[in-house]
N, C-alpha and C positions, 0 to 999 in steps of 0.2 A: 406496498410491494412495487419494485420496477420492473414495466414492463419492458422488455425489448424486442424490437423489432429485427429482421432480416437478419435473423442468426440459423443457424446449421442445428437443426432438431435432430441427430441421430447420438445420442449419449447411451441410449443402450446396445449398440454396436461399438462403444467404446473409445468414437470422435469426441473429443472437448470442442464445446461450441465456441463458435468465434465470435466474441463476446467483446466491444469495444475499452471497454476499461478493465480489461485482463492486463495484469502486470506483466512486462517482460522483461524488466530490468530495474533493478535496485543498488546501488551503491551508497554506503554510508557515509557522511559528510563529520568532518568538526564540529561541535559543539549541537549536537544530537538533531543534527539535519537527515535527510535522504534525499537523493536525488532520482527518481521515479521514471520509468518510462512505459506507454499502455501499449498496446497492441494495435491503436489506431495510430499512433503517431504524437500523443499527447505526450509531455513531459513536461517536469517542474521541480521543484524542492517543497519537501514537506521538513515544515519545524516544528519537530514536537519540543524544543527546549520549554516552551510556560508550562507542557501540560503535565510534562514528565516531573515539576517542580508544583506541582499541587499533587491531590490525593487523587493518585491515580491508578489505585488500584493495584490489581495483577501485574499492570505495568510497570510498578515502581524497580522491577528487577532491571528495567532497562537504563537504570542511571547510571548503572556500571556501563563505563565505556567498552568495555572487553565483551560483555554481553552484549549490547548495542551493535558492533559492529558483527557481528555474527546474521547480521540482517539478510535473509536471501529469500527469491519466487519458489513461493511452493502454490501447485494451483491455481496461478495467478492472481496470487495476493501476496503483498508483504508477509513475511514471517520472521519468527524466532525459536528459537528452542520452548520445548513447553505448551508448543500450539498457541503460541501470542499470536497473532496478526491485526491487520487493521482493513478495515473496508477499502476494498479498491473502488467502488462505485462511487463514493462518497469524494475520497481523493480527485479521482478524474473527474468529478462536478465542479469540485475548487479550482482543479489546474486549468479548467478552459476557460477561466476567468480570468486568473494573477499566474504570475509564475509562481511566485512564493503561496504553501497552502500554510496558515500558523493554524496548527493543532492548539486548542484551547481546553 
C-alpha cells in the first residue's frame, strides 16, 4: 500500500485530496500512445502498443482506435468507457524516470 505524505485529509467534507500523481490531463497519441500529465507537474507518454498486442485482458477493447481515443480523467486516473482505467501511481513512478512509460 502507498503511503502518502502531506496530502489534504478532509474527503468526508467532500475536498479530493491533493494527491501528486492525480491525473490532469490526457490526450491520446497515434499508434496507442497517451500523453499524461499529473497534478504535480510530472508528464510523459505512456505506450501501451506491446501490451495492448498480448492478452490483455479487459483491455483488449482498446485496440479499436475509436475506443482508444475516447481516453479522458475521471478521478484522476485514466479512463475509458466500461470503467477501464489504469493506475496513475504506477504511471507517475515510470514518468519521473523516462519520458517514455512502455506498458508491458
Amino acid at each position: 500500500m502507498r503511503t502518502i505524505a502531506n496530502t489534504k485529509q478532509n474527503s468526508a467534507a467532500g475536498i479530493e485530496q491533493q494527491i501528486p500523481w492525480r491525473v490532469s490531463k490526457v490526450e491520446a497519441l497515434p499508434t496507442f500512445r497517451l500523453h499524461v500529465q499529473f497534478e504535480d507537474g510530472t508528464k510523459g507518454i505512456v505506450d501501451m502498443a506491446s501490451f495492448l498486442k498480448r492478452d490483455c485482458g479487459v483491455f483488449k477493447v482498446l485496440r479499436n482506435v475509436e475506443v482508444f481515443e475516447t481516453v479522458h480523467v475521471e478521478h484522476g486516473a485514466v479512463t475509458w468507457p466500461d470503467e477501464l482505467d489504469l493506475a496513475p501511481d504506477r504511471m507517475h513512478d515510470e514518468l519521473q524516470n523516462a519520458e517514455v512509460y512502455v506498458m508491458r
